[in-house]
C-alpha positions in Angstrom: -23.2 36.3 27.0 -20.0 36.7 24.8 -18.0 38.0 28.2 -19.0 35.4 30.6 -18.0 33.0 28.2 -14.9 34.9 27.4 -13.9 34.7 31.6 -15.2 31.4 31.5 -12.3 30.6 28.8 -10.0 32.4 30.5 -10.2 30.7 34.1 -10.1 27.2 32.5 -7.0 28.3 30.5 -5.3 29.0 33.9 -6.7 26.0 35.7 -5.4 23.7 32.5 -2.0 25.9 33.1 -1.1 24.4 36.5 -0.3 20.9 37.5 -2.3 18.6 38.5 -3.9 15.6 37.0 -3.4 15.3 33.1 -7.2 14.2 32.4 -8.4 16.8 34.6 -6.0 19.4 32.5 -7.2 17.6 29.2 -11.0 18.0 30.5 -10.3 22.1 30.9 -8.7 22.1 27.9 -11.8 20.1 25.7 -13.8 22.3 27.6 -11.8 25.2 26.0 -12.1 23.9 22.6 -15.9 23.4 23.0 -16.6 27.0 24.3 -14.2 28.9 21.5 -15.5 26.8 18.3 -18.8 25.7 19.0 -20.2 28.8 21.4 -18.5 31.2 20.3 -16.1 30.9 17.1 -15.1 34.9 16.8 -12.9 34.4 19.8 -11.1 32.0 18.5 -8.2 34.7 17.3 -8.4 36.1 21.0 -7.6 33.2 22.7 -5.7 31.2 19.9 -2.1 32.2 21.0 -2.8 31.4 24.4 -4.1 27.5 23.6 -1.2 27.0 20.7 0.9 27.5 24.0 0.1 24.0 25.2 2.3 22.5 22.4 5.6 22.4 24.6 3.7 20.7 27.3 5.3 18.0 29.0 2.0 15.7 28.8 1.9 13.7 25.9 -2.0 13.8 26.2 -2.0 17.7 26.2 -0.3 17.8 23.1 -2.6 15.6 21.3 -5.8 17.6 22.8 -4.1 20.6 21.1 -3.5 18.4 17.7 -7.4 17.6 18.3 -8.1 22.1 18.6 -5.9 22.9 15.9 -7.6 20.4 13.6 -11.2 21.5 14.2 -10.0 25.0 14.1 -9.0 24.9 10.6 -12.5 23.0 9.6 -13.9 26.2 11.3 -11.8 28.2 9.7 -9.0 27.2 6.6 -7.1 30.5 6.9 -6.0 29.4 10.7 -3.7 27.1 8.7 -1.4 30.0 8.0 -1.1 30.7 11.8 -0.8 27.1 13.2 1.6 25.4 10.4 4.8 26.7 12.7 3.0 24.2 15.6 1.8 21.5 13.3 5.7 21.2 12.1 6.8 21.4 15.6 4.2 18.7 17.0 5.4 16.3 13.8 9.0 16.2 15.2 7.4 15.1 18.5 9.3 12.6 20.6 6.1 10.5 21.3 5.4 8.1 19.1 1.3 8.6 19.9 1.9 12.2 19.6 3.2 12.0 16.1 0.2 9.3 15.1 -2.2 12.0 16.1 -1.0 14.4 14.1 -0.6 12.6 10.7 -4.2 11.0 11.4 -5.1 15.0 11.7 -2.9 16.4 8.9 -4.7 13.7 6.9 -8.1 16.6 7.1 -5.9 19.3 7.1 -4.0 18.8 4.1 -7.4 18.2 2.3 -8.2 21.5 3.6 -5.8 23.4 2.9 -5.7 22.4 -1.3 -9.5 23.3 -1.0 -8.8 26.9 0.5 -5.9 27.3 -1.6 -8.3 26.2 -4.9 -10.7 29.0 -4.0 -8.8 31.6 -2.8 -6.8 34.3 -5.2 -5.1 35.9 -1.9 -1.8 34.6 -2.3 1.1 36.5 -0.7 4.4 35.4 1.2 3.2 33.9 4.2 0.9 31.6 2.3 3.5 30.6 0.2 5.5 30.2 3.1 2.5 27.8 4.6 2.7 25.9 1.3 6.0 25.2 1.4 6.0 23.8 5.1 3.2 21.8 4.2 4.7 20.3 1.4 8.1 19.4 3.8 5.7 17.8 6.4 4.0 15.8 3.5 7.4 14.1 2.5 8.3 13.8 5.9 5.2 11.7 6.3 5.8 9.7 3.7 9.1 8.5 4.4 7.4 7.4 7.7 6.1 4.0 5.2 10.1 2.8 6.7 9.6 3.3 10.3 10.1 0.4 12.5 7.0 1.4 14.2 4.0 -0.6 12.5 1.3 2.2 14.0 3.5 5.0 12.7 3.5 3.0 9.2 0.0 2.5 9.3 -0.8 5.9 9.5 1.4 7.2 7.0 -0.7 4.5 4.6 -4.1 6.5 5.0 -2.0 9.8 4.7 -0.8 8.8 1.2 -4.4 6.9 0.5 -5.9 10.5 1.0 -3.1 11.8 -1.2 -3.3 9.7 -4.2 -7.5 11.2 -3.7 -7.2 14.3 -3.6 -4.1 14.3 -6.6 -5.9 12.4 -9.2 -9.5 13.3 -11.0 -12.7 12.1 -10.5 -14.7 10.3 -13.2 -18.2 9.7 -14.3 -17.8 6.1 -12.3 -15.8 7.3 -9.4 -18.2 5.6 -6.4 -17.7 8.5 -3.8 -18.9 7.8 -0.3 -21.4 10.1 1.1 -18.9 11.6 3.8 -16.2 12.1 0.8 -18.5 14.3 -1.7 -17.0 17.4 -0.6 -13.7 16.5 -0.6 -11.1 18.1 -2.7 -9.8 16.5 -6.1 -8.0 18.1 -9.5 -11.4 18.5 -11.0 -12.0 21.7 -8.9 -8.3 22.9 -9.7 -8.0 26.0 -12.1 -5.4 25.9 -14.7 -4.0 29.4 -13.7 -3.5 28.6 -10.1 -0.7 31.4 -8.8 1.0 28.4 -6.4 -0.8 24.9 -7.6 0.4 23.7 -10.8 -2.7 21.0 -11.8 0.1 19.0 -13.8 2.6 18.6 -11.1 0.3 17.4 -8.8 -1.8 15.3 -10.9 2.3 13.5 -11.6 2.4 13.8 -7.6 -0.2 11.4 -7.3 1.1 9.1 -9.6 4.5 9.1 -7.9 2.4 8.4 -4.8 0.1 5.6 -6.2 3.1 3.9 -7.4 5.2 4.7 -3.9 1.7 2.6 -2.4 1.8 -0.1 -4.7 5.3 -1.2 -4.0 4.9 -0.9 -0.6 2.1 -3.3 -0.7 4.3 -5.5 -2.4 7.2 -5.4 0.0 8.1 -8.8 1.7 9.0 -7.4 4.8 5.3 -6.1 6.1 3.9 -6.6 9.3 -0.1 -7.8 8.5 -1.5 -4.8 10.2 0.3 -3.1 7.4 -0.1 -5.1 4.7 -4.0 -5.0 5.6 -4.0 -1.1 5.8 -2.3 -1.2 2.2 -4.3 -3.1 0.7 -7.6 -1.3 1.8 -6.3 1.8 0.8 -5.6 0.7 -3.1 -8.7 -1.0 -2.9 -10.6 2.1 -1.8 -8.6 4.3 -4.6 -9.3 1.5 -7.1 -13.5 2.0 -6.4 -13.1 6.2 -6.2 -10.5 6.4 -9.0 -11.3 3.7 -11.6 -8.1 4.6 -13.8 -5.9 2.9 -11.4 -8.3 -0.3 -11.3 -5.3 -2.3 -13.7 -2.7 -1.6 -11.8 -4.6 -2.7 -8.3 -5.6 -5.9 -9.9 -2.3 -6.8 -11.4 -1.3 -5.8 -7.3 -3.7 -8.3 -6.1 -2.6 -11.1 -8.5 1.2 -10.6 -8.0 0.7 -10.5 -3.8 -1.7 -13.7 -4.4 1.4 -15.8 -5.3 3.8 -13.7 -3.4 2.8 -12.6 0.3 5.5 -11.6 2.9 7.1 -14.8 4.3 7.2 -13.0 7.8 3.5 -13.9 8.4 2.7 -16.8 10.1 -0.2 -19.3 9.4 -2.8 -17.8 11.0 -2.1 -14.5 9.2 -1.6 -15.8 5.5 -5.2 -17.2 6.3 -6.4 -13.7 7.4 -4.5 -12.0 4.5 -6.6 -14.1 2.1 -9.8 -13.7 3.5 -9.1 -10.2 3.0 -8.2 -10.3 -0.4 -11.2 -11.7 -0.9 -13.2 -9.5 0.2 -11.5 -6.3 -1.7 -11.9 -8.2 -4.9 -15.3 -8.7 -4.5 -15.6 -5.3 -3.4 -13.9 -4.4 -6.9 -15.9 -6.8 -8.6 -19.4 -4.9 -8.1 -17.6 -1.9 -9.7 -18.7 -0.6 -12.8 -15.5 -0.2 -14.3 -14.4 -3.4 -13.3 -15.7 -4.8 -16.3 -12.5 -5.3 -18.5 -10.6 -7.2 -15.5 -13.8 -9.5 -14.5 -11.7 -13.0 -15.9 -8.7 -11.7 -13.7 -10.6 -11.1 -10.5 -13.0 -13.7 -10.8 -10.5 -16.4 -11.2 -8.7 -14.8 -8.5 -11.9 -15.4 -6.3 -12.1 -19.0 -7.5 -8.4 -19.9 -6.1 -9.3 -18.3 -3.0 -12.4 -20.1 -2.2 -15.2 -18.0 -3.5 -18.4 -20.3 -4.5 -19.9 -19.1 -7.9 -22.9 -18.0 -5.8 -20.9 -15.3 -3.9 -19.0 -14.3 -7.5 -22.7 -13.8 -9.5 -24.0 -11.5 -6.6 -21.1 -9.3 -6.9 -21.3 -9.3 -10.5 -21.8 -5.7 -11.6 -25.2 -5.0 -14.4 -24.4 -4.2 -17.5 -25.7 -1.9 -19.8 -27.8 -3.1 -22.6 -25.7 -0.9 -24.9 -22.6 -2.7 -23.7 -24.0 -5.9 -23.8 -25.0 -5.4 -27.7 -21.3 -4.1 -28.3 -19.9 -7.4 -27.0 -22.3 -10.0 -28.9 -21.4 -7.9 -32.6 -17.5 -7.6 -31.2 -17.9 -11.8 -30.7 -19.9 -12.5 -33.7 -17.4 -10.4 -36.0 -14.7 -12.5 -34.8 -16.1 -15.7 -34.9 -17.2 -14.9 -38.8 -13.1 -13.7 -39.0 -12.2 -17.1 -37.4 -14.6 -18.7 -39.8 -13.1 -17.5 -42.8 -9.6 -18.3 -41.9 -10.8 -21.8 -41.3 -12.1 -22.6 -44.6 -9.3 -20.3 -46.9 -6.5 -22.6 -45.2 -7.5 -26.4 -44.6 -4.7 -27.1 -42.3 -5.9 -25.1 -39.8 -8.7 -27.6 -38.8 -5.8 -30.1 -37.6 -4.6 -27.5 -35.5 -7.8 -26.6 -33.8 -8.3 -29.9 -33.1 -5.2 -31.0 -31.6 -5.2 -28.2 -29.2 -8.8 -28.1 -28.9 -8.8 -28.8 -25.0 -6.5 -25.7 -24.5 -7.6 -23.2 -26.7 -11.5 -24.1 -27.4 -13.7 -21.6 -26.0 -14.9 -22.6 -22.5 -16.7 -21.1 -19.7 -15.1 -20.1 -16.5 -16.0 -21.2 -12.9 -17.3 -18.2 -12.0 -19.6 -17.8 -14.8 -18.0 -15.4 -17.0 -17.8 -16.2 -20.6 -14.4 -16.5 -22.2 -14.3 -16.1 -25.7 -10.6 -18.1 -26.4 -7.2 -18.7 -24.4 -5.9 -15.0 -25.0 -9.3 -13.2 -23.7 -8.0 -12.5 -20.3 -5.0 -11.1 -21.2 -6.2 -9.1 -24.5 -9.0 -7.8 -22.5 -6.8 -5.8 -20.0 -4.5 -4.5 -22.5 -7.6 -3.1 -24.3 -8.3 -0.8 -22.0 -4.6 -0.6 -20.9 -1.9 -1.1 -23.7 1.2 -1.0 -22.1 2.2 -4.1 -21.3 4.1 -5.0 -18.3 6.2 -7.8 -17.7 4.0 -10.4 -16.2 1.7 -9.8 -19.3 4.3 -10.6 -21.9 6.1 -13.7 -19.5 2.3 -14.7 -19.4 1.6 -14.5 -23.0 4.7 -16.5 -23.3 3.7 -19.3 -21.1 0.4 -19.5 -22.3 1.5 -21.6 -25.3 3.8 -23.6 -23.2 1.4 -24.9 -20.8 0.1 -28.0 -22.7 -0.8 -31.2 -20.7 2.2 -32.7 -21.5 4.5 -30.1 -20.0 2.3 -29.6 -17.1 2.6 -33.3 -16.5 6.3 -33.2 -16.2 6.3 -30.5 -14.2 4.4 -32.0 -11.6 5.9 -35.6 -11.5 9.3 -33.4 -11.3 7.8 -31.3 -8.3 7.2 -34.2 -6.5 10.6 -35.0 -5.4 10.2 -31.3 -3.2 7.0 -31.9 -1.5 7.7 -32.7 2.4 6.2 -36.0 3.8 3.2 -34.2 5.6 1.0 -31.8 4.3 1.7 -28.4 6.2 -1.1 -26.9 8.2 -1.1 -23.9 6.3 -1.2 -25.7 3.0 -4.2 -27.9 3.9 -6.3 -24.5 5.6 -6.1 -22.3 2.4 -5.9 -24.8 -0.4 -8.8 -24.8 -2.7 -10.0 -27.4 -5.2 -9.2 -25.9 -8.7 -13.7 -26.2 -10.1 -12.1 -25.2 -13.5 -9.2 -27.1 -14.3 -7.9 -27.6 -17.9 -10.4 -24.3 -18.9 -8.9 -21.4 -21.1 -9.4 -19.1 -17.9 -7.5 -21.6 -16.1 -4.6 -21.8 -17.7 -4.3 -18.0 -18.7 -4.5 -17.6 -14.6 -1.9 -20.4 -13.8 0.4 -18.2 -16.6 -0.2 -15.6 -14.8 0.3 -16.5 -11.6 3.9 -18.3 -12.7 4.8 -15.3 -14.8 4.2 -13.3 -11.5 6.8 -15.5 -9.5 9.1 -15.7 -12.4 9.4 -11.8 -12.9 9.9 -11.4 -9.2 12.7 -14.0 -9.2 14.2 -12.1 -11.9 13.4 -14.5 -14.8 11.4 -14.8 -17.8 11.1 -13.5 -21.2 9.4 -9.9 -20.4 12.1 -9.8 -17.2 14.7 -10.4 -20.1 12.8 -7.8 -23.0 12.6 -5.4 -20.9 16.0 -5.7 -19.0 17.6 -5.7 -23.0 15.5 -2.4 -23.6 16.5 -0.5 -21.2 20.7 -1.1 -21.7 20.5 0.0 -25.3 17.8 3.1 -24.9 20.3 6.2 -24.3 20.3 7.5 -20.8 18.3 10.2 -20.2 17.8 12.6 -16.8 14.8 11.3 -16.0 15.6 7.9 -16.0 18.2 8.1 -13.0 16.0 7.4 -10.7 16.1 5.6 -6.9 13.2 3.0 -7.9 13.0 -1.0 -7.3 13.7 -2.7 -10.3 11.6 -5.5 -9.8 8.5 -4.0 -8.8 8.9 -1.6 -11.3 9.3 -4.2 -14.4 6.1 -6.8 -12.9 4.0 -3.6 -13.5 3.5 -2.1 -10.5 5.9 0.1 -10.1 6.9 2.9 -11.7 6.0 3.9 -15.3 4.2 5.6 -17.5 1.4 3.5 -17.6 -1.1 5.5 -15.6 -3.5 7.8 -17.5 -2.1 11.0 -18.1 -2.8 14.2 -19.9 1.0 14.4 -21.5 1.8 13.2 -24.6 3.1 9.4 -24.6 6.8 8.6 -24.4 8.8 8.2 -27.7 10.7 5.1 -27.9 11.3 4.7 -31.5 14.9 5.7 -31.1 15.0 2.6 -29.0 13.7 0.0 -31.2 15.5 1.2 -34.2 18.7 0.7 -32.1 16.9 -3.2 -31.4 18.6 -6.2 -33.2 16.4 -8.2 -35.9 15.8 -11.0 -32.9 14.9 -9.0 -30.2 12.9 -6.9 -32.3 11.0 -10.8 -33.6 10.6 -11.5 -30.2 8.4 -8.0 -28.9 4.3 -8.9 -28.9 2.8 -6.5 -31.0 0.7 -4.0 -29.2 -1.2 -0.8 -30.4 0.9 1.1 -28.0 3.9 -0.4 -27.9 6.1 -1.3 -24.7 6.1 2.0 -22.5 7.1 0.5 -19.4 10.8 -0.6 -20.5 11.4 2.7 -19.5 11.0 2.1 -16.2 14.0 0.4 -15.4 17.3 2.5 -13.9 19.7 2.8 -16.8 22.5 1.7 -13.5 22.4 -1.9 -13.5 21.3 -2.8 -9.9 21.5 -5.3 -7.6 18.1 -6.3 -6.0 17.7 -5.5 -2.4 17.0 -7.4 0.3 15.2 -6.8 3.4 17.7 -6.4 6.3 18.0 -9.6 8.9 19.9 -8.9 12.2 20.8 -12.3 12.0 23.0 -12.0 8.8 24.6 -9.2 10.5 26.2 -10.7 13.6 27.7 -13.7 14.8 26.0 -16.4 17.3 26.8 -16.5 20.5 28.1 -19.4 22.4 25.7 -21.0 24.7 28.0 -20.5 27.4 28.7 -17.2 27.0 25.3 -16.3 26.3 24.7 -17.4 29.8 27.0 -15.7 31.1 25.9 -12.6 30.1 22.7 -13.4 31.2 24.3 -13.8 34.2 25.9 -10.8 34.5 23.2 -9.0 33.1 20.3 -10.4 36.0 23.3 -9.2 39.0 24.0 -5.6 37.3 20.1 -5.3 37.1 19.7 -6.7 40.8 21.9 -3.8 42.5 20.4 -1.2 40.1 17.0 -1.0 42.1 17.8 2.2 43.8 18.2 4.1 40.7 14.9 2.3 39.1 12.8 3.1 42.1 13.7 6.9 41.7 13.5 7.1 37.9 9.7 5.4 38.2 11.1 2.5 36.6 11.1 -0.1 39.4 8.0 -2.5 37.5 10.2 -2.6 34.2 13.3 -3.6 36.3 11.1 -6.3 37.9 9.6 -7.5 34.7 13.1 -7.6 32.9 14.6 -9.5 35.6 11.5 -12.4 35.8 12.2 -12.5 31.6 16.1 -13.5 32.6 14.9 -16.0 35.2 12.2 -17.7 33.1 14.3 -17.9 29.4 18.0 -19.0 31.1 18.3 -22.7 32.2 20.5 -22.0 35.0 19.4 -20.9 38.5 20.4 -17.7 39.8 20.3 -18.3 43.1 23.9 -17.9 44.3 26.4 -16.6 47.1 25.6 -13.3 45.5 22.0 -13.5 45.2 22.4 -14.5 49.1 24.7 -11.7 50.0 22.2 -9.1 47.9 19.1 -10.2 50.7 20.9 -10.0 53.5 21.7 -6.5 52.5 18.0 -5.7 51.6 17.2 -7.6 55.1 19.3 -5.6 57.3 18.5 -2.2 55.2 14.6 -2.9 56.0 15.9 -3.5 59.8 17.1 -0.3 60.0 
């Protein structure tokens, strides 16, 4: 059986060798693939050589059938990795664009394989070292794929560093897992005495990578397939990592107020819808229980009825639910006493009674007084960002009087019409005037503020980091914008190392700056996060900007000249294969200019053709 299989391999592997048809190679070829690993997987080192040849083929779709072998070889078998990493690197660097897609949407299984095999075995000499080493090159090189100026390249390079930040980070006890995930690889199976992983360095990997995601996501220049794919992959990290659920909130909040102004109506519309459903999806989390006034207000604004917010409500414990009625009724008795030892508190509760009285939010979440949202998150996450303290700080500003002004001031900018876009995604505010309202509206302005470059944790944190001495890991390439709203780089994220000393840097503080800091039980961590170098803040590149507009006559001109250069060119098209492009460019010149082509040497060019078809 195992030699009239082996022939059988054989003749196909010469039939797929010459040149015909490429799905008829392509069929040889699968049927190649099906025989070696599903018939008969021991000849898969007898005939491996022999199929890796297939990578130099001219046919882009024989390259990706041999991407398609090579994956499902190493799921066979994880020590092929060490014989096909030369190939997988060669196949990266391919000059088709589908080509490279289908390897990073392979390398996305075999990179998970290959930290599984690595975890397990205690084989380690050169040429796995070697294999580590290329792997790790083709990982970066991946990465840096997130500023292609192909969208399906940058798409796939999202679920490649979606699968990293996975398998780089630790599970917990309420990681949700999906069933076709169990298996998968993740720090918890990583030994501490690994001979080539280091658990450390790639548990601050992961970090690096979550925050690389999280400021992509951010960027003003995406595409909405790409803004889509990035914000389904933090979603789907928040539900199977729940220790980056702060950060993907705050993500959601700041891209609320702050998406890319190259999407068009239609696509802010389907931007929101989807938004809407990955915070619902983050809602029914378990761990989602500390951010529900952020997410559920965040519902509200985008048009989710109270109805759809309940059912997604996760079920508490009864343990938890005893822990938050003592935690309320200690501080109401605190409050109490407070009251009664100093009398003129009662004219202060009353006159800001409709600001910071407790109230229930339109979702249905209680809200025990104006600071709840924004203590709750830095409870289970103490480092504050700068949207937390610019929203702290507005908080107390946003009293009906100065929220009046604002808007009779506002007026004077509103167009005549309401847009289209306006009128489709607006929705009426249920809760207005609430506690949960106005801590949301804070946010939301301390969101715009901080990415503007203004407001006072912009400012804090800008004044920290000029008088904290430089330091060699502070010189760093980051963004300092997305780094300073939160969701960028810091040292925020949970981590087994010790936390970052910055009591040289307060000590070096003036009085006022120092009266000006919120206290926290952690203190301000992420003022480290800005570059010592002051920097400018960069803006996306316009083509516009760059060059100079052209004269409408010269334009045409050139359109001119262009349409008569293409015209005598169709010799040269016909025998490169290109004669349909050449047609469909030369319809595009017709159609956009507003001048007729049709000329003395449009006339002579057809009597030419005429007389050639004659003869």
């Amino acid at each position: 059986m195992s030699e009239n299989i082996q022939e059988k391999i054989v003749e196909l592997i010469n039939q797929a060798s010459l040149y015909g048809k490429d799905s008829v190679r392509v069929q040889h070829l699968r049927h190649v693939q099906e025989l070696i690993l599903r018939k008969d997987p021991s000849l898969l080192d007898n005939f491996l050589e022999e199929v890796l040849g297939f990578q130099i083929d001219k046919s882009p779709e024989i390259r990706k059938t041999i991407i398609s072998f090579i994956e499902e070889a190493c799921q066979h078998d994880p020590e092929v990795i060490v014989k096909v990493i030369d190939s997988l690197r060669l196949l990266l660097y391919d000059d088709n664009v589908l080509v490279q897609k289908k390897l990073i949407v392979s390398m996305i299984t075999i990179y998970r394989l290959t930290l599984k095999w690595l975890s397990k075995s205690r084989l380690v000499d050169e040429n796995v070292r070697s294999m580590w080493e290329s792997m790790v090159n083709m990982k970066i090189h991946i990465m840096a794929m997130l500023d292609s100026d192909n969208d399906g390249l940058r798409t796939v390079a999202i679920k490649f560093i979606e699968m990293l930040a996975l398998v780089l980070s630790r599970r917990s006890q309420d990681s949700i897992i999906p069933t076709s995930n169990e298996q998968d690889f993740s720090l918890n199976l990583l030994q501490d005495d690994h001979r080539i992983l280091r658990r450390n360095k790639l548990e601050q990997e992961g970090k690096d990578v979550m925050e690389k995601l999280l400021e992509f996501t951010l960027s003003q220049h995406l595409s909405s397939v790409n803004l889509i794919a990035a914000m389904g992959a933090i979603a789907n990290i928040a539900r199977q990592r729940p220790d980056y659920m702060s950060r993907v909130v705050q993500t959601f909040e700041a891209l609320q107020v702050n998406l890319p102004p190259t999407l068009v109506d239609s696509q802010v519309s389907s931007v929101r819808k989807i938004i809407k459903l990955k915070l619902l999806s983050l809602l029914k989390h378990p761990a989602s229980f500390d951010f529900q006034p952020q997410i559920t207000t965040l519902l509200t604004d985008l048009g989710a009825t109270q109805a759809e917010v309940l059912k997604h409500l996760p079920k508490v414990p009864s343990e938890s639910k005893r822990k938050i009625t003592l935690s309320n009724s200690e501080s109401n008795t605190k409050k109490s006493k407070t009251t009664t030892d100093d009398p003129n508190n009662f004219d202060k509760d009353d006159s800001n009674s409709s600001i910071t009285g407790k109230g229930i939010s339109s979702s249905g979440v209680y809200n025990s007084t104006a600071s709840s949202t924004l203590t709750s998150s830095s409870s289970s996450h103490p480092q504050q960002t700068a949207i937390d303290i610019t929203a702290a700080d507005l908080v107390g500003k946003l009293s009906i009087g100065n929220v009046v002004d604002l808007v009779l001031v506002s007026m004077f900018l509103l167009p005549e019409k309401m847009p289209a876009s306006f009128q489709a995604t607006y929705t009426p505010i249920a809760a207005a005037g609430t506690p949960a309202q106005i801590e949301h509206l804070a946010r939301l302005l301390g969101a715009q503020l901080t990415a503007a470059g203004y407001g006072k944790g912009y400012e804090l944190m800008k004044s920290q980091q000029q008088v904290k001495p430089p330091t060699d890991d502070d010189i760093e390439d980051e963004n300092p914008i997305t780094s300073i709203m939160g969701v960028g780089r810091d040292d925020s994220f949970p981590s087994s190392s010790t936390d970052v000393d910055i009591k040289p840097s307060i000590q070096s503080m003036s009085g006022n700056e120092l009266g000006d800091i919120p206290s926290t039980s952690a203190g301000i961590t992420t003022m480290s996060t800005i570059p010592s170098l002051q920097q400018k803040k960069m803006k996306p590149f316009k083509l516009a900007d760059a060059i100079k507009p052209i004269e409408y006559d010269e334009m045409q001109r050139m359109s001119t000249d262009s349409f008569y250069r293409i015209l005598q060119a169709e010799d040269v098209c016909e025998t490169a294969g290109v004669g349909h492009v050449r047609k469909k460019t030369m319809t595009s010149l017709v159609c956009l200019s507003e001048r007729s082509f049709r000329d003395s040497k449009y006339d002579e060019f057809l009597n030419i053709s005429h007389r050639t078809i004659a003869i």
